[in-house]
Residue, then its C-alpha position, 0 to 999 in steps of 0.5 A: x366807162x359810164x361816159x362810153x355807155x351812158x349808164x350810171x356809176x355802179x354805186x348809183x346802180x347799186x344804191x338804186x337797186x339795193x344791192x347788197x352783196x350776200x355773203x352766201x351766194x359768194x358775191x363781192x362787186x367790183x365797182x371800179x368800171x376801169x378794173x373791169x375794162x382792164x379785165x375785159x381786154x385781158x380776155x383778147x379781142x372780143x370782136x365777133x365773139x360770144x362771151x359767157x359770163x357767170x354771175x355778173x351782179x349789177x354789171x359791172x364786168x358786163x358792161x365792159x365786155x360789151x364797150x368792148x366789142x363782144x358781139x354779145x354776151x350771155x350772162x348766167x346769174x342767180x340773184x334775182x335782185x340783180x336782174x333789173x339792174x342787168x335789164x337796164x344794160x341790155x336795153x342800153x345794148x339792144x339785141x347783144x346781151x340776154x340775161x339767164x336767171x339760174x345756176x351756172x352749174x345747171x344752165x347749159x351756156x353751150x347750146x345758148x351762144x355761137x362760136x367763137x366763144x370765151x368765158x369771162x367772169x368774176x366767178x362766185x367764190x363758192x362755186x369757182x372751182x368746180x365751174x372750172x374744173x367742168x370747163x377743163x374736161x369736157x366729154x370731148x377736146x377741143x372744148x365749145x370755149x376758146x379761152x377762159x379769163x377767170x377771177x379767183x382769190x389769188x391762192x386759187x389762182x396760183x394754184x392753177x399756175x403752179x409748177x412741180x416742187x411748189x406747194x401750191x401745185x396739184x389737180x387744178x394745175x395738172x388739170x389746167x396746164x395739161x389742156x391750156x396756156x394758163x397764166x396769171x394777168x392780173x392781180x387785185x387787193x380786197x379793197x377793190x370790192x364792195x364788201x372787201x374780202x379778207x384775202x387778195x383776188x386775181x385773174x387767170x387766162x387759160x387758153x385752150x390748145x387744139x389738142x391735151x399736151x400729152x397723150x392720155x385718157x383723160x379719164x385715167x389721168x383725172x383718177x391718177x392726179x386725184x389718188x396722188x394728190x389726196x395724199x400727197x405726203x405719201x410716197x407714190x407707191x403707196x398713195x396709188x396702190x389702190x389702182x393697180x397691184x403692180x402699181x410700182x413696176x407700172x410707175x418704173x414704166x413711166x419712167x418715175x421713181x416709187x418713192x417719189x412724192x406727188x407734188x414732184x411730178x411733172x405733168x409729162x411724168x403722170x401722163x405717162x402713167x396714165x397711159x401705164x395704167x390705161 
């Protein structure tokens, strides 16, 4: 990669401009640039298309999305320490890559970049999941992204593709399948980053569909799966009897037994009861 893009090694980078991942802002570099090209093809052909990327450290990922083809790329980091090392890709790349310095959860990326877009990203820890549960429910559907190819620590990331009956299936499941394609492409140890965490990482790719699987008020069903799911041990009748004083005749309706569990449903079974309860 530093051959394809004339630009130093990412060690080099980072030494030159004492980088030093905090443990705070959620930051581990991945510094091996053949992991973040694979990372970059797994998000599809980039050709023609706007890519935000949320906290792209000393760019590594970034400079793989541009060899790739991304007619350019938006990236949203909130280290200032990063920005220099960030500049010296974007003269690298004129006019293709423009560099935010804020709060991914605060910067409105959709008003900056032109479709199509995609999302890529080494997502911080700290912030990961919230950034992707905003990008699944937006006040409206289709959502300004086309695909989302996302890295979490592993058990996040299962958790996104889990299926009813596992431990790991809940919200961010229901959430993510309801409104996209999602699946795991690529899984990496701790020791591909500086410093290494203590647990496995791996990416997602989502693909949004042009319209929810199910019907449903996206509303309605949010407040459904989280009450199940903040009791999950609890039988269904009782963890949502909180929504509606019919509560078991509403879930009979939906064609689901009252003593059943959360984590048994189907993502069919709670949009039915979303609508029940609309």
């Amino acid at each position: 990669m530093a051959a394809i893009d004339g630009l130093p090694p990412l060690r080099e980078v980072i030494a030159a401009h004492g980088l030093v991942a905090k443990k705070q802002l959620g930051q581990n570099f991945l510094l091996d640039l053949n992991l973040t090209a694979r990372i970059a093809r797994s998000a599809g052909d980039l050709t023609g298309a706007d890519v935000l990327e949320v906290g792209p450290g000393p760019g590594g990922l970034t400079r793989g999305l541009l060899a790739e083809g991304a007619r350019r790329v938006l990236a949203v980091e909130k280290d200032a320490r990063c920005l220099p090392a960030l500049e010296e890709i974007a003269a690298a790349y004129p006019g293709r890559l423009e560099v935010v310095n804020g709060d991914a959860l605060q910067v409105d990326a959709a008003a900056r970049l032109q479709a199509p877009v995609r999302i890529v990203a080494n997502l911080p820890y700290n912030v990961g999941t919230e950034l992707l549960v905003r990008w699944l429910t937006p006040p409206v559907w289709p959502p300004f992204w086309q695909s989302l190819t996302l890295m979490f620590q592993k058990e996040v990331a299962e958790r996104i593709v889990a299926r009813p009956g596992s431990s790991a299936y809940g919200r961010l499941a229901l959430l993510a399948q309801w409104r996209t394609d999602a699946r795991i492409v690529l899984t990496l140890p701790p020791e591909a980053f500086v410093p290494a965490p203590k647990v496995h990482s791996a990416v997602v790719h989502l693909v949004a569909l042009p319209a929810p699987r199910y019907p449903a008020d996206a509303r309605v069903l949010e407040r459904v799966v989280a009450a199940a799911f903040n009791q999950r041990r609890k039988m269904l009748r009782s963890a949502l009897k909180g929504l509606a004083p019919d509560i078991e005749a509403r879930l009979q309706a939906a064609g689901i037994e009252p003593t059943r569990r959360a984590e048994e449903i189907s993502l069919e079974g709670f949009c039915a009861l979303a609508r029940e309860l609309a």
